[in-house]
C-alpha positions, 0 to 999 in steps of 0.5 A: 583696536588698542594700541599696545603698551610701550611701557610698564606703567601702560601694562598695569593701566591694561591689567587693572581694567582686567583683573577682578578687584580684589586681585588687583588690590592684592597685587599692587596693595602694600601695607597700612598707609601705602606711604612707602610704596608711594615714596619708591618711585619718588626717590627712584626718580629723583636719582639723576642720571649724567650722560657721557658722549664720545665713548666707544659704545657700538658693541653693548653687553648686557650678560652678567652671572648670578651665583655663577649662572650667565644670564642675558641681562641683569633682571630677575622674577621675583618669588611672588605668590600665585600667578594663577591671579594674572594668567590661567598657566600661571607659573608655568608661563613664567617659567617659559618667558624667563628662560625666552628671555634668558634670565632667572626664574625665583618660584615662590613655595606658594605658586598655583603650580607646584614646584615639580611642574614649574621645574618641568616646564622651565627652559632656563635656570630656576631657582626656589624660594620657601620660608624657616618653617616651625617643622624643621622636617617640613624645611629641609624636605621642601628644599630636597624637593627643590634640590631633586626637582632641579633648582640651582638655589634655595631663597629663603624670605625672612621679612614675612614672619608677621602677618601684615595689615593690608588694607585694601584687601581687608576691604575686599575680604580677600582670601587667596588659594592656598598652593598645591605645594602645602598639599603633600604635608600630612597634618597641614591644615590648608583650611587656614593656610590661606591667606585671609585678611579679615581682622578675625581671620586665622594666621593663614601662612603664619601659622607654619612659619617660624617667628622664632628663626635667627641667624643660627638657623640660617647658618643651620640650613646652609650646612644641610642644602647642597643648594647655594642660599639666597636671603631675601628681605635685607635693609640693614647693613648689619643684617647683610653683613650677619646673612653673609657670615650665616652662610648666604651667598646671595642677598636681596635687598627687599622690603616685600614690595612695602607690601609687611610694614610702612614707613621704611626707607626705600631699597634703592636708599640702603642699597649702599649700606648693604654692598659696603658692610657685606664687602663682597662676601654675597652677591648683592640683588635688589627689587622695589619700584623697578619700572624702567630699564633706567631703574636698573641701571641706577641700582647696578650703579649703586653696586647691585649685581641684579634687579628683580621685579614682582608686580610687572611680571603679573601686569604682563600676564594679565595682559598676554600671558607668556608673551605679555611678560616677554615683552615687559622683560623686553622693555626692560632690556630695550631700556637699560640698553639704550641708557647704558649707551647715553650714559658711556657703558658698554658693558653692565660691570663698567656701571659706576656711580660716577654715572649718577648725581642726586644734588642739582649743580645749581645747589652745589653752586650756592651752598659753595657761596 
């Protein structure tokens, strides 16, 4: 019998030998080269972390809030696509494993189960993730849908209005399912919206999205939902900066798992530029590359206010369903507990940048000489 994972990285060893290919690829694949998705884990592990003893740290507090809601620790599920791909209750164990581990649940308008039935099997705070659509009508009313289902905000993602090239599903000719949420949409064609790869292939989702969008209709949506609205997709200062004043309460800063375009810098590295030019205006969140509990705290350290992950959420689905997740969340918390008490921190606010170093002392040395 084989042993159980003890970390992340084991879980995806575990995933990989299950999953079929072509939803392996789709999970962990990235855009063209890949060079990004390689580099998130370099820059994530050459941020060091300095250690600080003789601090009172017996009563640990890892809870914070997100948009006013308490939550147990500061790790998010990420709005990703059709967990229908790892585990035949797909969102819905999900939904169950966020609120067993106390956190936030983010559902991605194309789940394999529809918004309603998440929202009905979810046991804590859920939010909802959509896109601007070219049916303004079509936008507002997945909101309501959202707003009367009971999720507490609405994360509008929008660094997806270009269909990408990835690769290794062009290889695969994978095409994904499309979701039972598009089904209600009368002159919908589904036959397209799903996501296809081949270089022929139809738009898929793009078709509906809005590669028109601006600030305007950021500002727009947030005079028309009751729903607090989250951005996802920030890697700019001044993008931060326009989608506070647009309207936004909450930011992710996000590249999409490098999953639309190559080469860009890593979150955790513009991180500081979007909490100084947003100056407190939106709660700023982060996903990218988290893998350990000692990810997350550099990122809080670097002023997130949360982390949330996508790939881990279906490498414990694939591995254990609703149980498989509750332990990598587990891992996390475990982790980040144990760094914060290395590290002098007892609670998540007190997590600082004086926490961190990224030049060795023996450099600093020399370039005094």
């Amino acid at each position: 019998m084989a042993p159980d994972p003890v970390n992340i990285f084991e879980y995806e060893e575990i995933a990989k030998k299950q999953l079929n290919k072509g939803d392996y690829d789709f999970i962990a694949g990235a855009a063209t080269d890949e060079i990004t998705l390689r580099r998130t884990r370099e820059v994530l592990d050459s941020i060091i972390m300095k250690p600080r003893m003789m601090v009172d740290i017996s009563q640990r507090d890892l809870g914070t809030t997100v948009l006013g809601e308490k939550i147990s620790f500061p790790v998010m599920l990420d709005p990703a696509g059709n967990h229908g791909a790892a585990h035949i209750e797909a969102e819905l164990a999900s939904a169950r494993a966020a609120g067993a581990a106390g956190t936030v649940m983010i559902l991605s308008s194309h789940s394999a189960k529809t918004l309603e039935d998440v929202a009905e099997a979810a046991t804590g705070p859920i939010w909802f993730q959509q896109y601007f659509f070219k049916d303004r009508e079509m936008t507002l009313g997945m909101a309501a849908r959202a707003e009367e289902a009971g999720y507490s905000a609405l994360c509008l993602t929008l660094d997806a209005k270009i269909k990408p090239k990835r690769e290794r599903n062009i290889r695969n000719d994978y095409v994904g399912p499309v979701s039972p949420n598009y089904a209600e949409y009368e002159g919908l064609d589904l036959g397209t919206h799903a996501w296809q790869f081949a270089a022929d292939a139809p738009a898929g989702p793009m078709d509906i999205r809005d590669p028109a969008s601006t600030w305007d209709d950021l500002a727009w949506l947030a005079g028309e939902t009751k729903l607090p609205i989250v951005v996802k997709g920030i890697m700019t200062g001044e993008d931060g900066r326009h989608a506070a004043e647009s309207g936004a309460k909450g930011i992710i800063v996000s590249n999409h798992g490098t999953r639309y375009l190559d080469t860009t810098f890593t979150t955790i590295e513009v991180l500081p530029e979007v909490v100084e030019q947003v100056a407190g205006k939106a709660e700023i969140y982060m996903d990218g590359g988290i893998r350990r509990g000692s990810d997350v705290f550099k990122a809080l350290a670097l002023g997130a206010k949360s982390v949330l992950i996508g790939r881990p959420l279906f490498w414990g689905l694939a591995v254990g369903g609703e149980e498989g997740l509750t332990s990598v969340l587990e891992m996390l918390r475990d982790e980040l507990d144990a760094t914060m008490g290395m590290c002098g921190r007892s609670t998540v606010d007190s997590i600082d940048l004086d926490t961190l170093g990224s030049i060795s002392p023996l450099q600093q040395l020399f370039d005094r000489k």
